[in-house]
KOLVEXKE-142205 format. One record per residue: residue in three letters; x, y, z of N, C-alpha, C in turn. Coordinates in steps of 0.02 Angstrom, whole numbers, padded with zeros to 5 digits, always signed. Example, Ala and Ser with C-alpha at 12.3 -4.5 7.8 and 13.67 -1.06 7.14 Angstrom:
<pts>
Ala+00660-00284+00390+00615-00225+00390+00660-00165+00390;Ser+00642-00112+00354+00684-00053+00357+00645+00002+00394;
</pts>
This chain:
<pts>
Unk+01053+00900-00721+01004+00853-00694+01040+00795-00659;Unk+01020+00763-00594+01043+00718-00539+01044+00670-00587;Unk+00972+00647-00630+00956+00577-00656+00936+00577-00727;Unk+00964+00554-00766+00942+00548-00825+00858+00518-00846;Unk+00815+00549-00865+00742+00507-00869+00756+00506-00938;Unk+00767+00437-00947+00768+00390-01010+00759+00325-01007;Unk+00757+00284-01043+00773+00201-01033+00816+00163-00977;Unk+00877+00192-00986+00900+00154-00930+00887+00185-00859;Unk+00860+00237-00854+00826+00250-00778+00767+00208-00760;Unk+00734+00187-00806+00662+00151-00815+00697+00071-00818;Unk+00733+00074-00826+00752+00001-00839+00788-00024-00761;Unk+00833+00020-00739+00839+00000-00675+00801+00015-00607;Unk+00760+00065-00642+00706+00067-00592+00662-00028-00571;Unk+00645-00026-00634+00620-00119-00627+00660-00158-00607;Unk+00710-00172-00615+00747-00207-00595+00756-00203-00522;Unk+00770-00137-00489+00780-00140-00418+00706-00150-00396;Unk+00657-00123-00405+00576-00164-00384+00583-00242-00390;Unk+00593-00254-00432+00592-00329-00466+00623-00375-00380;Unk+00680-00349-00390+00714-00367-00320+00691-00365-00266;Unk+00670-00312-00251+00632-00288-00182+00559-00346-00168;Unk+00537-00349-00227+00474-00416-00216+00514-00463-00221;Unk+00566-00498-00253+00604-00566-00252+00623-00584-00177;Unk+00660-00529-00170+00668-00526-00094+00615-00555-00031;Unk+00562-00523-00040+00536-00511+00024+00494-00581-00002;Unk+00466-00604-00073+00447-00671-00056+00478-00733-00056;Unk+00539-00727-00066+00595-00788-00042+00603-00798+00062;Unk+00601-00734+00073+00606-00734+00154+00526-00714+00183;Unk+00490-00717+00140+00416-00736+00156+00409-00662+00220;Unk+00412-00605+00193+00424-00534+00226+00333-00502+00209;Unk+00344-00503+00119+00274-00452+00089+00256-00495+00031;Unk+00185-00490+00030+00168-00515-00028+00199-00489-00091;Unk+00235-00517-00125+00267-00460-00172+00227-00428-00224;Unk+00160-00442-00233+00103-00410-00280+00116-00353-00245;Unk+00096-00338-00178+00103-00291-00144+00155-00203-00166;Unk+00213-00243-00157+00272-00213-00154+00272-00188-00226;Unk+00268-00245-00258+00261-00218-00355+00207-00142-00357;Unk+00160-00154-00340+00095-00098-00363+00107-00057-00313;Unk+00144-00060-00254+00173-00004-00223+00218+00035-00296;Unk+00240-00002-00285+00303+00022-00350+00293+00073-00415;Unk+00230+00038-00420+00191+00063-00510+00143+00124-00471;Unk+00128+00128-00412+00076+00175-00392+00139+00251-00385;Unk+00187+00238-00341+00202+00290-00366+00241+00306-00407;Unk+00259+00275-00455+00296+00303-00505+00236+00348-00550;Unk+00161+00315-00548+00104+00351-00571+00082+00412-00533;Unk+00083+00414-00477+00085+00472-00447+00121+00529-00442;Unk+00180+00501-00441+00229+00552-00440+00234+00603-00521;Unk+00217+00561-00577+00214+00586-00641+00161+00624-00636;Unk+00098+00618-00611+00044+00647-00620+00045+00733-00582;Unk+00093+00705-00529+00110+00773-00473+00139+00822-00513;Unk+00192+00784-00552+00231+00818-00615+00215+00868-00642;Unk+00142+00829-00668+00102+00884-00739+00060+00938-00695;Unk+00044+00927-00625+00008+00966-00596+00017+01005-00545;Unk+00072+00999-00513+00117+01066-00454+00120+01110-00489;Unk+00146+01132-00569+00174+01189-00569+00116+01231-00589;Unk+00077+01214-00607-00020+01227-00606-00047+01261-00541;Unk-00050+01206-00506-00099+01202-00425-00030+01270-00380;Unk+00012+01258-00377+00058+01308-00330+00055+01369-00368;Unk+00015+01408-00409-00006+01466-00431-00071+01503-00406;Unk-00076+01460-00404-00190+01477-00382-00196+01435-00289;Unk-00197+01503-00262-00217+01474-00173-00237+01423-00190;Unk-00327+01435-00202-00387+01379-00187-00387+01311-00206;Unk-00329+01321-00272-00313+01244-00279-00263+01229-00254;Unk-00233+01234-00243-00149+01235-00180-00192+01206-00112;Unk-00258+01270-00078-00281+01225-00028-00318+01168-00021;Unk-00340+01141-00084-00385+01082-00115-00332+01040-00118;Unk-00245+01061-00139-00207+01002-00163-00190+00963-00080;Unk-00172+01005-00039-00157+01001+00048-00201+00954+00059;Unk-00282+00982+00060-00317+00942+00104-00328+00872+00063;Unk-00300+00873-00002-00320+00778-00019-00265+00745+00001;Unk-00200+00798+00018-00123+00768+00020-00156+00724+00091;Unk-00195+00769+00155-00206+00734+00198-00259+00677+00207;Unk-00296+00691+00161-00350+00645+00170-00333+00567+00129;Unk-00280+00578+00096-00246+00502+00065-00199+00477+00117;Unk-00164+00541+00159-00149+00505+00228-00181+00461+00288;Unk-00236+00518+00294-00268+00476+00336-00309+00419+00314;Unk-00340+00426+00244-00353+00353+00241-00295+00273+00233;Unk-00243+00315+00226-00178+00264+00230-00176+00246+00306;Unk-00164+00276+00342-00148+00270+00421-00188+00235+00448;Unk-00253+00237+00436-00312+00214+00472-00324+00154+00436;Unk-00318+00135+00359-00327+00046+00350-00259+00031+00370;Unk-00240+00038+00396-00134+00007+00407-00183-00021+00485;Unk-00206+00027+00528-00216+00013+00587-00268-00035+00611;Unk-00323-00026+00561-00381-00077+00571-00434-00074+00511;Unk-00468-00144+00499-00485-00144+00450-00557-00141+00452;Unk-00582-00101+00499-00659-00085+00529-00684-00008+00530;Unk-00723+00005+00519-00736+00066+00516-00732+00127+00572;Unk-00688+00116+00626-00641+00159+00661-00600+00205+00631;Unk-00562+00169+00585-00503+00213+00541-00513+00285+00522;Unk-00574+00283+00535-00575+00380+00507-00532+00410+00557;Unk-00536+00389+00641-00500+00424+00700-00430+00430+00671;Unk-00406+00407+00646-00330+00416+00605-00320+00494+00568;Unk-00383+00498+00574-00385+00610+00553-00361+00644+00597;Unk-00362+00604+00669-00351+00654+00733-00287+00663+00742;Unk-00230+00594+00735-00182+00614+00752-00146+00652+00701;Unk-00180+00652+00632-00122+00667+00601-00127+00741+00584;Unk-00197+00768+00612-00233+00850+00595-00180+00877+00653;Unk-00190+00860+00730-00155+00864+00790-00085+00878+00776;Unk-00036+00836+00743+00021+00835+00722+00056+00905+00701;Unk-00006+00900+00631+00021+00943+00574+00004+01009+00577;Unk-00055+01019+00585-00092+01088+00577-00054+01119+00638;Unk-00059+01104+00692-00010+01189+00730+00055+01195+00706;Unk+00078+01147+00683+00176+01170+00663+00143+01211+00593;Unk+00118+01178+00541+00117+01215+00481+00087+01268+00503;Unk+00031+01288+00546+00009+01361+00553+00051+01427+00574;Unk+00077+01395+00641+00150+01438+00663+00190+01449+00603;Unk+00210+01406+00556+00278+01429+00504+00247+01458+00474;Unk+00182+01455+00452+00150+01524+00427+00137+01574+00440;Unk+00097+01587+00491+00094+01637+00534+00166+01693+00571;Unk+00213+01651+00552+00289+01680+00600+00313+01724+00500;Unk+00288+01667+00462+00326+01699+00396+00398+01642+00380;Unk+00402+01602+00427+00453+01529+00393+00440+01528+00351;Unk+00376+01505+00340+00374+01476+00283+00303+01518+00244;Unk+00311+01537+00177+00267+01576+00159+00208+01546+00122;Unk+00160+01579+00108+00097+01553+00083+00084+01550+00022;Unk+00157+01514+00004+00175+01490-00077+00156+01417-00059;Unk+00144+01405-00156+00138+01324-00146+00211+01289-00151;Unk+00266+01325-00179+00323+01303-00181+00360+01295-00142;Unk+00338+01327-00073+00361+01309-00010+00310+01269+00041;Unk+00261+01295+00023+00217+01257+00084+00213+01182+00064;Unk+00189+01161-00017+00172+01084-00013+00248+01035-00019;Unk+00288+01055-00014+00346+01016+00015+00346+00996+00083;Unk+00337+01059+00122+00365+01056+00185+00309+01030+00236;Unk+00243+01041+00184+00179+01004+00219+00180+00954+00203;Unk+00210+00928+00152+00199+00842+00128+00250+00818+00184;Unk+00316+00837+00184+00348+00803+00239+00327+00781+00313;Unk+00288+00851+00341+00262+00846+00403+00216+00784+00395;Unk+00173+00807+00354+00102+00742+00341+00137+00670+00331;Unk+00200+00661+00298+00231+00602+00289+00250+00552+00370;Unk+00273+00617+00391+00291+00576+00446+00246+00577+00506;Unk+00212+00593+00512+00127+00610+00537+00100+00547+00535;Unk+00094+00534+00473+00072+00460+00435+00112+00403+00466;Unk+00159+00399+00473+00219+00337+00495+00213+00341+00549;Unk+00218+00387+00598+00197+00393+00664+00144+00363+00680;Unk+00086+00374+00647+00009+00366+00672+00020+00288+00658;Unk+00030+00259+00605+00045+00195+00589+00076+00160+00629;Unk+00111+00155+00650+00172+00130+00711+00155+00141+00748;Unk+00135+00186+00794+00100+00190+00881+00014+00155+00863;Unk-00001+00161+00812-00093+00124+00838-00086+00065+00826;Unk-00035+00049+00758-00041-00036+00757+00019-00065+00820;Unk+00059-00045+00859+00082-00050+00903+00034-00051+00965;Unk+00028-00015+00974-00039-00003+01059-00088-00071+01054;Unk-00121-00066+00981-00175-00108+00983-00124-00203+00987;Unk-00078-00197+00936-00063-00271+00944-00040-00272+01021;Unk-00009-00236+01062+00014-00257+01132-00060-00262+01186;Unk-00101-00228+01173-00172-00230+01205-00212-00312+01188;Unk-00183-00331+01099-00211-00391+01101-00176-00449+01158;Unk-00101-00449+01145-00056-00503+01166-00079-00484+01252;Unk-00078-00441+01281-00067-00422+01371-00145-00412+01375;Unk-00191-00440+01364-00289-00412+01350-00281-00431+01443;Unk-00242-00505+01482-00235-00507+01539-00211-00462+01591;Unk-00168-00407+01575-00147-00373+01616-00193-00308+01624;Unk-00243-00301+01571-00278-00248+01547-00335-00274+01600;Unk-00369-00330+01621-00417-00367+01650-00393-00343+01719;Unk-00324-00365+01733-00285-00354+01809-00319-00297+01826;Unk-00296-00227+01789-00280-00174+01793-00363-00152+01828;Unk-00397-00172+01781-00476-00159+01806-00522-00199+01893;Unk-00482-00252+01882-00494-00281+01942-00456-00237+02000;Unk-00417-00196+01998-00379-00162+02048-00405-00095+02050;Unk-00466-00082+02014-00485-00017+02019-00468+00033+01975;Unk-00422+00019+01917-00398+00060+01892-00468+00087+01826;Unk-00488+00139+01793-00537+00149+01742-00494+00114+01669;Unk-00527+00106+01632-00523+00059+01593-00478+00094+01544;Unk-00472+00155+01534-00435+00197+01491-00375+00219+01526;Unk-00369+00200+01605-00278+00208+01632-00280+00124+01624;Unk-00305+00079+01629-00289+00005+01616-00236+00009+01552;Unk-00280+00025+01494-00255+00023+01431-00185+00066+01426;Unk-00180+00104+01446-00118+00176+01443-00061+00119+01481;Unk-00060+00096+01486-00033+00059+01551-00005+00019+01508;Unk-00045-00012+01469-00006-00089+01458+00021-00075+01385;Unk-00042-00020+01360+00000-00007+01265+00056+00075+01264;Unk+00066+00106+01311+00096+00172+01313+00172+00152+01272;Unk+00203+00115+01310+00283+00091+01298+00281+00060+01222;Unk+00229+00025+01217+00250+00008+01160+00217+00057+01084;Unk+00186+00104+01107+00176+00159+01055+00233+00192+01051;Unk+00265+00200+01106+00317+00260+01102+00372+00235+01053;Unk+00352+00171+01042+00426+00148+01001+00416+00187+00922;Unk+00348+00211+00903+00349+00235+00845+00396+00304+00863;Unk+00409+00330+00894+00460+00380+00915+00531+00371+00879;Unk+00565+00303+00874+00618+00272+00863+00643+00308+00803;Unk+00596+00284+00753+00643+00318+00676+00646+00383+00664;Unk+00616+00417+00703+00604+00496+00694+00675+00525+00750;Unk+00693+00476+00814+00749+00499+00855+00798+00457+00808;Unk+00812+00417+00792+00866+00415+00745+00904+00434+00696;Unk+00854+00449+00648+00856+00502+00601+00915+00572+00631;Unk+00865+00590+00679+00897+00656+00714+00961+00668+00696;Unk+00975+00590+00776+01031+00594+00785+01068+00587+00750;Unk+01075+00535+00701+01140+00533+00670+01128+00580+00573;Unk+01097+00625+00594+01086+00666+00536+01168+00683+00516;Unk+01194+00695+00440+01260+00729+00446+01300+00661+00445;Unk+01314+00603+00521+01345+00577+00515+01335+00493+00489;Unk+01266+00473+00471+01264+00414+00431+01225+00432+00376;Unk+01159+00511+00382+01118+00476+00314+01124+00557+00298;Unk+01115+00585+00238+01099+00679+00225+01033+00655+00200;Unk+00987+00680+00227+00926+00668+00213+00922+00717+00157;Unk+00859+00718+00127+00812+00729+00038+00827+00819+00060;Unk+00795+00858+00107+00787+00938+00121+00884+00934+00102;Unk+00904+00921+00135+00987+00943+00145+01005+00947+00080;Unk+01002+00885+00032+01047+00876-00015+00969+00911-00065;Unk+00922+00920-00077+00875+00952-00115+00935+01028-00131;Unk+00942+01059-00045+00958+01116-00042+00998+01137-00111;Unk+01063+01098-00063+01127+01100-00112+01130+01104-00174;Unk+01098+01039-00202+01082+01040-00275+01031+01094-00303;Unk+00980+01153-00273+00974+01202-00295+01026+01259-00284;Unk+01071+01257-00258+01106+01304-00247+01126+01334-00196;Unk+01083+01308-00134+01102+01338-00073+01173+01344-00045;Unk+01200+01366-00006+01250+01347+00050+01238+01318+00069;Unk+01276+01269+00099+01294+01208+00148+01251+01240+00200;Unk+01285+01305+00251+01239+01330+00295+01152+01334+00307;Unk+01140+01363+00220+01077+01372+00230+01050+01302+00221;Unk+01063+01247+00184+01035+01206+00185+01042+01165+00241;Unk+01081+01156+00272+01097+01136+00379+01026+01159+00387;Unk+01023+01243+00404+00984+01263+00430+00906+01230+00395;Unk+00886+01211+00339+00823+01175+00331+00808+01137+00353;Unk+00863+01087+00333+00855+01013+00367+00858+01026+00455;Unk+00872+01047+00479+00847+01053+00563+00804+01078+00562;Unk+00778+01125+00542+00709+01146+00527+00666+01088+00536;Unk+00671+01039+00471+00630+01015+00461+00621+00955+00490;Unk+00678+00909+00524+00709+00885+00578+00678+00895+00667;Unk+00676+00961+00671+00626+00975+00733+00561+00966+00710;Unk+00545+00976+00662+00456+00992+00644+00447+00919+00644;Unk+00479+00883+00619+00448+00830+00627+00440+00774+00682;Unk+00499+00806+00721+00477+00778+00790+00422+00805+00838;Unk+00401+00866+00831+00344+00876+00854+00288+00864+00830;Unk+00274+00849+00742+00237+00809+00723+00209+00731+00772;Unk+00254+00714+00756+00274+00624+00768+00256+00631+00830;Unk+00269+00674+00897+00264+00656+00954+00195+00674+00978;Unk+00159+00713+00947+00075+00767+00948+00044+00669+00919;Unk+00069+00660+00866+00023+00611+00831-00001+00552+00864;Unk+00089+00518+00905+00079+00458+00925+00052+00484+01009;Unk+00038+00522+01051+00018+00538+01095-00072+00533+01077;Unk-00067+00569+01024-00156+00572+01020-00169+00507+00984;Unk-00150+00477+00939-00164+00392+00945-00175+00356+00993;Unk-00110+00363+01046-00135+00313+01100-00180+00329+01152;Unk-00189+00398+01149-00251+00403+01184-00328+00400+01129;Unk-00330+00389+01076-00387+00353+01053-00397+00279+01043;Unk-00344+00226+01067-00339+00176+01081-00371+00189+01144;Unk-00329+00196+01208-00341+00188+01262-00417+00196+01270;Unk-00463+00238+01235-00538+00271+01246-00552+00233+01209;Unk-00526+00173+01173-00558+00143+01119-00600+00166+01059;Unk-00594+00223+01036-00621+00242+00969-00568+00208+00930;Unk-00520+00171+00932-00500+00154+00881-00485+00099+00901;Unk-00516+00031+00851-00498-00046+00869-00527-00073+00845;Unk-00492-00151+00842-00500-00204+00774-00563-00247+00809;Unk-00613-00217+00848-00662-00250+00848-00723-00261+00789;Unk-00724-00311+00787-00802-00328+00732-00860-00288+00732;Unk-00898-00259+00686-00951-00221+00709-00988-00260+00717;
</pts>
């Protein structure tokens, strides 16, 4: 075993939380209530997943019941991150868009099989970063649409329709949710071994075969991320999604 689950795993677990809120409310970053019950939520979650994967990845119908809440706690994550009005459901689109044709193809090709021991890993990842994507390009688009609302006015006075106005002034700055997903990439191997790589190893894989996951999973998620934040900013731009008042 990587980690001992005993006391002193639990003990420095708090301690590094403890920090992480000290931190961020000394430099006035996060409310640290915040960051704390981040903290306690999933350490509760994750235990609960515990007692119930090796259950649910036996039986399809609950395997496909476990998927569709994996997404529907996404998208309701994505969509209050983005606005706090009843728009947020549109946060289903980018992240269904994302995920569902890569996971269907790896199924359909036989990548990945129609186990739960393979699929809800490799679907939680996609959906993970699906989620961060959608988060980062809508609250991006919309805050640059607030700050430039003048160039968006220009744009219309020149003839342009109101949905190339918008593409116009929030596009560049959605794309920046692109950033951590091309970073990652690149310096995979030479600054970080991401969770698939070193998962591998430590079950036993080869170095090789576990390479070969992590790019796997490395591409998938850039076509995630790039399906997601594309169909975000075009539900900005059409305005189904925005921090207007009802």
């Amino acid at each position: 075993m990587l980690l001992p689950v005993n006391a002193t795993f639990a003990a420095v677990l708090a301690v590094l939380l403890a920090v992480a809120a000290t931190v961020a409310a000394i430099a006035h970053l996060r409310a640290p209530r915040e960051i704390v019950t981040a903290g306690v939520r999933a350490a509760a979650q994750l235990a609960a997943v515990s007692l119930v994967i090796g259950w649910v990845v036996r039986h399809l119908p609950l395997l496909l019941g476990f998927l569709l809440l994996m997404y529907a706690v996404a998208v309701r994550t994505a969509g209050r991150r983005i606005t706090p009005n009843r728009t947020w459901w549109w946060a289903a689109g980018p992240i269904a868009a994302g995920v569902a044709p890569v996971v269907g193809a790896l199924v359909l090709t036989g990548l990945v099989p129609l186990k739960g021991i393979a699929l809800v890993p490799v679907t939680g990842i996609l959906i993970g970063g699906a989620l961060t994507a959608t988060v980062l390009g809508g609250r991006r688009a919309l805050d640059e649409l607030g700050t430039r609302h003048g160039e968006v006015e220009a744009g219309l006075a020149l003839g342009l329709l109101e949905r190339d106005a918008r593409l116009e002034v929030a596009r560049e700055a959605a794309a920046d949710a692109l950033l951590p997903g091309l970073d990652q990439t690149r310096t995979v191997g030479l600054v970080t071994l991401p969770g698939a790589f070193v998962g591998m190893l430590l079950g036993g894989a080869s170095p090789l075969e576990a390479g070969a996951v992590q790019l796997f999973v490395l591409v998938g998620l850039m076509a995630v991320q790039g399906v997601a934040v594309a169909t975000v900013l075009e539900l900005v731009a059409r305005g189904r999604l925005h921090r207007r008042e009802a």
